[in-house]
C-alpha positions as CSV (number, residue, x, y, z in Angstrom):
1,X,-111.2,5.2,79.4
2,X,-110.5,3.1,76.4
3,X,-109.5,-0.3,77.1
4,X,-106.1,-1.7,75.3
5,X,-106.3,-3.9,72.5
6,X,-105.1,-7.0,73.2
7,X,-103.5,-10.3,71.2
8,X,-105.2,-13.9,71.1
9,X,-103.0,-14.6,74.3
10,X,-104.6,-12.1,75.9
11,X,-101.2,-9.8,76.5
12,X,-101.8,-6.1,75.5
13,X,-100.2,-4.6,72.5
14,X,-98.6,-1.6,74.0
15,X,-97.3,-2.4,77.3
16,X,-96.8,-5.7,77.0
17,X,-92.6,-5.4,77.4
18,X,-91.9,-2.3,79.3
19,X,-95.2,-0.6,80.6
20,X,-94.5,2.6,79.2
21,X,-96.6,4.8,77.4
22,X,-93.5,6.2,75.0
23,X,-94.0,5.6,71.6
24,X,-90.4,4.3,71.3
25,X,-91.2,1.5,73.6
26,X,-94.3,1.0,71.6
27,X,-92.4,1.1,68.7
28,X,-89.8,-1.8,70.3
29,X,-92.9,-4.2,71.3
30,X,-94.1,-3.9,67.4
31,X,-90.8,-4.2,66.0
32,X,-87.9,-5.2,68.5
33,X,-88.1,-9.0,68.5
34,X,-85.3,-10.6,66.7
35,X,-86.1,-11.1,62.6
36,X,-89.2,-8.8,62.8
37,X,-87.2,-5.2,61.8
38,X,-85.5,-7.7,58.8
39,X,-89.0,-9.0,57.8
40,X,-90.3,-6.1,57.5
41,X,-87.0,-4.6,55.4
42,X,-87.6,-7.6,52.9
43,X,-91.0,-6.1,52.4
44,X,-90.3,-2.9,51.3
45,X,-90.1,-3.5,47.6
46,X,-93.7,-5.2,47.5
47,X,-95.0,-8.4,48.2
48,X,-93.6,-11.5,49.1
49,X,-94.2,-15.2,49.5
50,X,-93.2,-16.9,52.9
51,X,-90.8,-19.2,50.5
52,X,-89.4,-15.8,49.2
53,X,-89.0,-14.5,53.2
54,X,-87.3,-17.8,53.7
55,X,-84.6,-17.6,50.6
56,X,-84.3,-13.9,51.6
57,X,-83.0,-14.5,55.2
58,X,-81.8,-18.2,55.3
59,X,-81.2,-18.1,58.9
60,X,-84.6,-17.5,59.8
61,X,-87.0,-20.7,60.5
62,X,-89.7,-21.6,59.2
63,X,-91.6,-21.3,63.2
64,X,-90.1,-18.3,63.5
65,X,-91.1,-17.0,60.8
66,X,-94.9,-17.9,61.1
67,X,-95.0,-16.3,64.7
68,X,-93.4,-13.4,63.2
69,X,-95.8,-12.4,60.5
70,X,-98.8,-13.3,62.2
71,X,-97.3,-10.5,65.5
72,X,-96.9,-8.0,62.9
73,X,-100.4,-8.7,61.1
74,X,-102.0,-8.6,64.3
75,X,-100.2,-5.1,64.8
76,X,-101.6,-3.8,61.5
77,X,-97.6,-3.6,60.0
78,X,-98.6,-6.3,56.8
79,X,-101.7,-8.2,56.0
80,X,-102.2,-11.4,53.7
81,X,-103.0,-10.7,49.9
82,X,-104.0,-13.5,47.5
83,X,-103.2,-14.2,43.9
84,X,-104.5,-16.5,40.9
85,X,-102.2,-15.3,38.6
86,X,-99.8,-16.7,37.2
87,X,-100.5,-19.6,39.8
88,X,-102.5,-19.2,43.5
89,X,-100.5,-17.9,46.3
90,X,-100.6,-16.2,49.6
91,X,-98.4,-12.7,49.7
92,X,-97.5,-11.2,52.6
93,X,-97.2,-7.0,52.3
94,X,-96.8,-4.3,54.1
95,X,-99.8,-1.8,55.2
96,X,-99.7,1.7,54.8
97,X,-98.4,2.3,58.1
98,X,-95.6,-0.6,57.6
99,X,-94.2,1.0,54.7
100,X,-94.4,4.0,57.2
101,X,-91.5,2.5,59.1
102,X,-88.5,3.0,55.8
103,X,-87.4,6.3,57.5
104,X,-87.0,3.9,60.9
105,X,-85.0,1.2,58.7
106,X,-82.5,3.7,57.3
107,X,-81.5,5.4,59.8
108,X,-80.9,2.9,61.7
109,X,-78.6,1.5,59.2
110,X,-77.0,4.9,58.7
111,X,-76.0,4.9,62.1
112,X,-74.7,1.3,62.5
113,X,-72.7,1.4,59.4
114,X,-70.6,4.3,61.4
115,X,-69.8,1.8,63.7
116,X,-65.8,0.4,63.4
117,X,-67.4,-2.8,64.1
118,X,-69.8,-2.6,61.2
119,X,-68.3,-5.5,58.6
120,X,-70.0,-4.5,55.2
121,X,-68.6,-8.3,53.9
122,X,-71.1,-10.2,55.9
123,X,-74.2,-11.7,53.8
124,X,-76.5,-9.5,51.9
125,X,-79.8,-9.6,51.1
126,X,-80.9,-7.7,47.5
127,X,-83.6,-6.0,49.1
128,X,-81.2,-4.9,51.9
129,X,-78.7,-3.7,49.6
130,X,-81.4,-1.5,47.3
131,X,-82.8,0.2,50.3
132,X,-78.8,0.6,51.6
133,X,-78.9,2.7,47.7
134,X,-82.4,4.5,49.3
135,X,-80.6,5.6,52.5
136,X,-77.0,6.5,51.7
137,X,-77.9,8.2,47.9
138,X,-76.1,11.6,48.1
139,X,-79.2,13.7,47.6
140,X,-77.7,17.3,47.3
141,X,-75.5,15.5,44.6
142,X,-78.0,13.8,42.9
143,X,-80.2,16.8,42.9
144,X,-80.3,18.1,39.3
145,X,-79.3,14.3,37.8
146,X,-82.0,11.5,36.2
147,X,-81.3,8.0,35.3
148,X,-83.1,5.0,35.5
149,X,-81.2,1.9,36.5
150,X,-81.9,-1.4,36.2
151,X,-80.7,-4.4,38.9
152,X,-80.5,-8.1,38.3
153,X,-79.2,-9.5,41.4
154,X,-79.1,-12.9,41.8
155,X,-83.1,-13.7,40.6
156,X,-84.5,-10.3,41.9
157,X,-85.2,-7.8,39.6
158,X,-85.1,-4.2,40.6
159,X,-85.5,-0.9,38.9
160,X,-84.0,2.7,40.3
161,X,-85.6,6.2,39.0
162,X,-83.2,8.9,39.8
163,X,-84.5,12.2,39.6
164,X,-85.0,15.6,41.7
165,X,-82.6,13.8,44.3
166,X,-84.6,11.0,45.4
167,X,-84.2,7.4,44.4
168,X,-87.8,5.4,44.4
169,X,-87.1,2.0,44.3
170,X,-89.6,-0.4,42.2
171,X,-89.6,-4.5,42.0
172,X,-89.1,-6.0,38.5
173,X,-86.7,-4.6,35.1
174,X,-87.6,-1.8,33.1
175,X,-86.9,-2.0,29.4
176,X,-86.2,1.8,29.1
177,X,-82.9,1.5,31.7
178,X,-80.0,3.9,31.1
179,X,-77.4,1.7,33.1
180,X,-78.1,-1.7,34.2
181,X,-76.1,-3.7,36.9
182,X,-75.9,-7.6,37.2
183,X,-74.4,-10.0,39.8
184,X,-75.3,-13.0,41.1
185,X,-75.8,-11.5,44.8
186,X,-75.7,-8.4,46.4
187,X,-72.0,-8.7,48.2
188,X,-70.4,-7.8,44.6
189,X,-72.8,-5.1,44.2
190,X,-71.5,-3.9,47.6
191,X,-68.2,-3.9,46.8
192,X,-68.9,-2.1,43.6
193,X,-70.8,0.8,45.4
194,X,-69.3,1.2,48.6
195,X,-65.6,-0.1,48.3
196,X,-64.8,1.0,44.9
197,X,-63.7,-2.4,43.4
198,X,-64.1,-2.2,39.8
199,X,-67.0,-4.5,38.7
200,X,-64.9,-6.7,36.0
201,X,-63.3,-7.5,39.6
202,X,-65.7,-7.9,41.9
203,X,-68.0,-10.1,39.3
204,X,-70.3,-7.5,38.3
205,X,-71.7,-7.2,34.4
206,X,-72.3,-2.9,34.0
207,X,-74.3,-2.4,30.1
208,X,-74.5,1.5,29.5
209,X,-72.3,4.9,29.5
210,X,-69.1,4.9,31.7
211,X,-69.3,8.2,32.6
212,X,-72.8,7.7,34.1
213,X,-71.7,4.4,35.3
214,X,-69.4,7.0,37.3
215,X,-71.6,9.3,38.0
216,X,-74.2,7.1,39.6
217,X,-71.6,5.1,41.8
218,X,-70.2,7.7,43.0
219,X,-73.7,9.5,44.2
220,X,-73.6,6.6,47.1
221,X,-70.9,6.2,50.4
222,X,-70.6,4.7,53.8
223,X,-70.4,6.9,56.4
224,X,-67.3,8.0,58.1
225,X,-66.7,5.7,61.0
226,X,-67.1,7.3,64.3
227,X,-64.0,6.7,66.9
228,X,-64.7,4.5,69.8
229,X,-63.0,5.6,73.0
Protein backbone atom coordinates (compact mmCIF):
# COMPACT_ATOMS: atom_id res chain seq x y z
CA UNK A 1 0.00 0.00 0.00
CA UNK A 2 1.45 3.31 -0.73
CA UNK A 3 2.07 5.51 2.15
CA UNK A 4 0.58 9.35 1.98
CA UNK A 5 2.79 12.09 1.38
CA UNK A 6 3.01 14.11 4.04
CA UNK A 7 4.04 18.10 5.00
CA UNK A 8 7.06 19.21 7.23
CA UNK A 9 4.48 19.02 10.25
CA UNK A 10 3.99 15.78 9.57
CA UNK A 11 -0.06 16.11 8.60
CA UNK A 12 -0.90 14.21 5.35
CA UNK A 13 -1.78 16.09 2.26
CA UNK A 14 -5.00 14.44 1.45
CA UNK A 15 -6.92 13.73 4.40
CA UNK A 16 -5.70 16.11 6.45
CA UNK A 17 -9.40 18.17 6.81
CA UNK A 18 -12.07 15.69 6.13
CA UNK A 19 -10.67 12.07 5.76
CA UNK A 20 -12.21 11.53 2.55
CA UNK A 21 -10.85 9.98 -0.35
CA UNK A 22 -13.12 12.44 -2.86
CA UNK A 23 -11.22 14.40 -4.98
CA UNK A 24 -13.34 17.46 -4.14
CA UNK A 25 -12.25 17.23 -0.58
CA UNK A 26 -8.75 16.87 -1.87
CA UNK A 27 -9.34 19.58 -3.92
CA UNK A 28 -10.63 21.84 -0.72
CA UNK A 29 -7.42 20.82 1.52
CA UNK A 30 -5.12 22.17 -1.59
CA UNK A 31 -7.15 25.15 -2.25
CA UNK A 32 -9.90 25.95 0.42
CA UNK A 33 -8.02 27.95 3.02
CA UNK A 34 -8.85 31.65 2.94
CA UNK A 35 -6.52 33.72 0.23
CA UNK A 36 -5.09 30.49 -1.38
CA UNK A 37 -8.05 30.23 -4.36
CA UNK A 38 -7.13 34.28 -4.83
CA UNK A 39 -3.28 33.59 -4.83
CA UNK A 40 -3.53 31.39 -7.15
CA UNK A 41 -6.07 33.65 -9.56
CA UNK A 42 -3.26 36.47 -9.33
CA UNK A 43 -1.14 33.85 -10.89
CA UNK A 44 -2.69 33.08 -13.83
CA UNK A 45 -1.27 35.64 -16.15
CA UNK A 46 2.46 34.57 -15.25
CA UNK A 47 4.73 35.24 -12.69
CA UNK A 48 4.74 37.27 -9.85
CA UNK A 49 6.82 38.80 -6.98
CA UNK A 50 5.58 38.38 -3.32
CA UNK A 51 5.59 42.50 -3.41
CA UNK A 52 3.28 42.12 -6.58
CA UNK A 53 0.95 39.32 -4.56
CA UNK A 54 0.91 41.91 -1.82
CA UNK A 55 -0.18 45.21 -4.03
CA UNK A 56 -2.52 42.76 -5.83
CA UNK A 57 -4.61 41.69 -2.70
CA UNK A 58 -3.92 44.52 -0.05
CA UNK A 59 -5.83 42.73 2.55
CA UNK A 60 -3.64 39.83 2.64
CA UNK A 61 -0.52 39.88 5.14
CA UNK A 62 2.60 39.53 4.64
CA UNK A 63 2.53 35.97 7.26
CA UNK A 64 -0.22 34.93 5.55
CA UNK A 65 1.00 35.16 2.57
CA UNK A 66 4.41 33.28 3.25
CA UNK A 67 2.37 30.22 4.74
CA UNK A 68 0.26 30.44 1.80
CA UNK A 69 2.72 29.96 -1.01
CA UNK A 70 4.96 27.73 0.71
CA UNK A 71 1.20 25.18 1.30
CA UNK A 72 0.68 25.46 -2.30
CA UNK A 73 4.51 24.80 -3.34
CA UNK A 74 4.55 21.97 -1.18
CA UNK A 75 1.29 20.70 -3.04
CA UNK A 76 3.07 21.06 -6.42
CA UNK A 77 0.30 24.15 -7.38
CA UNK A 78 3.49 26.96 -7.97
CA UNK A 79 7.15 26.69 -7.50
CA UNK A 80 9.93 29.47 -7.04
CA UNK A 81 11.59 30.80 -10.32
CA UNK A 82 14.65 33.14 -10.26
CA UNK A 83 15.65 36.09 -12.36
CA UNK A 84 18.85 38.38 -13.08
CA UNK A 85 17.31 40.40 -15.40
CA UNK A 86 16.49 43.38 -15.37
CA UNK A 87 17.47 43.11 -11.53
CA UNK A 88 17.57 39.61 -9.15
CA UNK A 89 14.33 38.38 -7.93
CA UNK A 90 12.38 35.52 -6.59
CA UNK A 91 8.93 34.78 -8.88
CA UNK A 92 6.44 32.80 -7.72
CA UNK A 93 4.36 30.80 -10.74
CA UNK A 94 2.12 28.44 -11.24
CA UNK A 95 2.93 24.62 -12.25
CA UNK A 96 1.41 22.96 -14.93
CA UNK A 97 -1.18 21.41 -12.88
CA UNK A 98 -1.82 25.05 -11.11
CA UNK A 99 -2.65 26.58 -14.22
CA UNK A 100 -4.84 23.40 -14.48
CA UNK A 101 -7.13 24.90 -11.89
CA UNK A 102 -8.56 28.21 -14.43
CA UNK A 103 -11.62 26.09 -15.39
CA UNK A 104 -12.10 25.73 -11.24
CA UNK A 105 -11.59 29.63 -10.90
CA UNK A 106 -14.27 30.50 -13.51
CA UNK A 107 -16.85 28.72 -12.73
CA UNK A 108 -16.78 29.39 -9.61
CA UNK A 109 -17.09 32.98 -10.37
CA UNK A 110 -19.81 32.27 -12.99
CA UNK A 111 -21.90 30.91 -10.45
CA UNK A 112 -21.37 33.51 -7.65
CA UNK A 113 -21.92 36.40 -9.85
CA UNK A 114 -25.63 34.82 -10.18
CA UNK A 115 -25.97 35.44 -6.81
CA UNK A 116 -28.42 38.71 -5.85
CA UNK A 117 -25.92 39.22 -3.26
CA UNK A 118 -22.99 39.38 -5.62
CA UNK A 119 -21.95 43.35 -5.47
CA UNK A 120 -19.73 43.76 -8.77
CA UNK A 121 -18.65 47.45 -7.02
CA UNK A 122 -16.44 45.97 -4.44
CA UNK A 123 -12.51 46.20 -5.08
CA UNK A 124 -11.01 44.63 -8.11
CA UNK A 125 -7.97 43.16 -8.85
CA UNK A 126 -6.59 43.55 -12.80
CA UNK A 127 -5.85 40.00 -12.98
CA UNK A 128 -9.34 39.25 -11.51
CA UNK A 129 -11.03 41.33 -13.92
CA UNK A 130 -9.05 39.88 -17.23
CA UNK A 131 -9.84 36.37 -16.24
CA UNK A 132 -13.67 37.71 -15.39
CA UNK A 133 -13.18 38.71 -19.66
CA UNK A 134 -11.80 34.71 -19.92
CA UNK A 135 -14.90 33.34 -18.16
CA UNK A 136 -17.99 35.40 -19.13
CA UNK A 137 -16.61 36.07 -23.19
CA UNK A 138 -19.74 35.13 -25.25
CA UNK A 139 -18.04 32.38 -27.24
CA UNK A 140 -20.80 31.43 -29.77
CA UNK A 141 -20.71 35.24 -30.43
CA UNK A 142 -17.33 35.72 -30.60
CA UNK A 143 -16.95 32.69 -32.85
CA UNK A 144 -16.09 33.93 -36.34
CA UNK A 145 -14.57 37.59 -34.80
CA UNK A 146 -10.49 38.46 -34.16
CA UNK A 147 -9.14 41.38 -32.45
CA UNK A 148 -6.32 41.94 -30.34
CA UNK A 149 -6.83 44.20 -27.42
CA UNK A 150 -4.62 45.81 -25.43
CA UNK A 151 -5.17 46.74 -21.35
CA UNK A 152 -3.42 49.27 -19.25
CA UNK A 153 -4.95 49.09 -15.93
CA UNK A 154 -3.58 50.90 -13.37
CA UNK A 155 0.49 49.62 -13.90
CA UNK A 156 -0.43 46.09 -15.33
CA UNK A 157 -0.25 45.60 -18.80
CA UNK A 158 -2.39 43.03 -20.50
CA UNK A 159 -2.97 41.94 -24.05
CA UNK A 160 -6.32 39.92 -25.36
CA UNK A 161 -6.24 37.72 -28.76
CA UNK A 162 -9.70 37.20 -29.85
CA UNK A 163 -10.10 34.64 -32.35
CA UNK A 164 -12.06 31.20 -33.15
CA UNK A 165 -14.07 32.19 -29.92
CA UNK A 166 -11.57 31.98 -27.31
CA UNK A 167 -9.87 34.78 -25.51
CA UNK A 168 -6.08 33.76 -24.40
CA UNK A 169 -4.98 36.28 -22.12
CA UNK A 170 -1.06 37.27 -22.21
CA UNK A 171 0.92 39.73 -19.52
CA UNK A 172 2.51 42.88 -21.05
CA UNK A 173 1.14 45.50 -24.30
CA UNK A 174 1.32 44.46 -27.78
CA UNK A 175 2.17 47.16 -30.29
CA UNK A 176 -0.03 45.64 -33.07
CA UNK A 177 -3.55 46.21 -30.78
CA UNK A 178 -6.72 46.87 -32.65
CA UNK A 179 -8.49 48.52 -29.55
CA UNK A 180 -6.82 49.40 -26.46
CA UNK A 181 -8.46 50.17 -23.03
CA UNK A 182 -6.91 52.34 -20.20
CA UNK A 183 -7.94 53.07 -16.50
CA UNK A 184 -6.30 53.54 -13.57
CA UNK A 185 -8.01 50.26 -11.98
CA UNK A 186 -10.05 47.64 -12.90
CA UNK A 187 -13.59 48.98 -11.18
CA UNK A 188 -14.04 51.45 -14.27
CA UNK A 189 -13.10 48.77 -16.56
CA UNK A 190 -16.02 46.83 -14.81
CA UNK A 191 -18.36 49.28 -15.20
CA UNK A 192 -17.51 49.65 -18.79
CA UNK A 193 -17.95 45.91 -19.60
CA UNK A 194 -20.52 44.75 -17.37
CA UNK A 195 -22.73 47.84 -16.54
CA UNK A 196 -22.74 49.63 -19.66
CA UNK A 197 -21.45 53.12 -18.46
CA UNK A 198 -19.88 54.75 -21.21
CA UNK A 199 -16.03 54.98 -20.64
CA UNK A 200 -15.81 59.02 -21.02
CA UNK A 201 -18.00 58.35 -17.71
CA UNK A 202 -16.69 55.88 -15.91
CA UNK A 203 -12.88 57.20 -16.49
CA UNK A 204 -11.87 54.92 -19.06
CA UNK A 205 -9.46 56.15 -22.24
CA UNK A 206 -10.83 53.71 -25.47
CA UNK A 207 -8.07 54.42 -28.81
CA UNK A 208 -9.46 52.40 -31.90
CA UNK A 209 -12.78 51.82 -34.11
CA UNK A 210 -16.18 52.49 -32.27
CA UNK A 211 -17.91 49.95 -33.91
CA UNK A 212 -15.41 47.32 -32.62
CA UNK A 213 -15.21 49.10 -29.42
CA UNK A 214 -18.94 47.86 -29.65
CA UNK A 215 -18.48 44.85 -30.82
CA UNK A 216 -16.05 43.65 -28.32
CA UNK A 217 -17.98 45.02 -25.14
CA UNK A 218 -20.80 43.71 -25.99
CA UNK A 219 -19.22 39.88 -26.50
CA UNK A 220 -19.04 40.00 -22.45
CA UNK A 221 -22.23 39.87 -19.60
CA UNK A 222 -22.99 38.96 -16.01
CA UNK A 223 -25.15 36.39 -15.66
CA UNK A 224 -28.77 36.61 -14.99
CA UNK A 225 -29.32 36.57 -11.22
CA UNK A 226 -30.96 33.59 -9.88
CA UNK A 227 -34.06 34.25 -7.47
CA UNK A 228 -33.58 33.41 -3.89
CA UNK A 229 -36.67 31.95 -2.14
Amino acid sequence: MKSLKVTESGKPLHGRWYDDACGTAFGLEVLGERWTLLIVRELMFGPLRFSDLRAALPGLSAKILTERLAGLERSGVLHRLSIVDPVPAQLYGLTGWGYAAEPIIQELGRWAAASPLHDPTLPLSPASFMLSLRTMLDRDAARDLAAEVAFAIGSARFTARLGGGDLPVTRGESEAWDLRFAADGAPPLAAVFYGDVDPELAGVEVTGDPASFRRFVDLFDLPRPVTVP
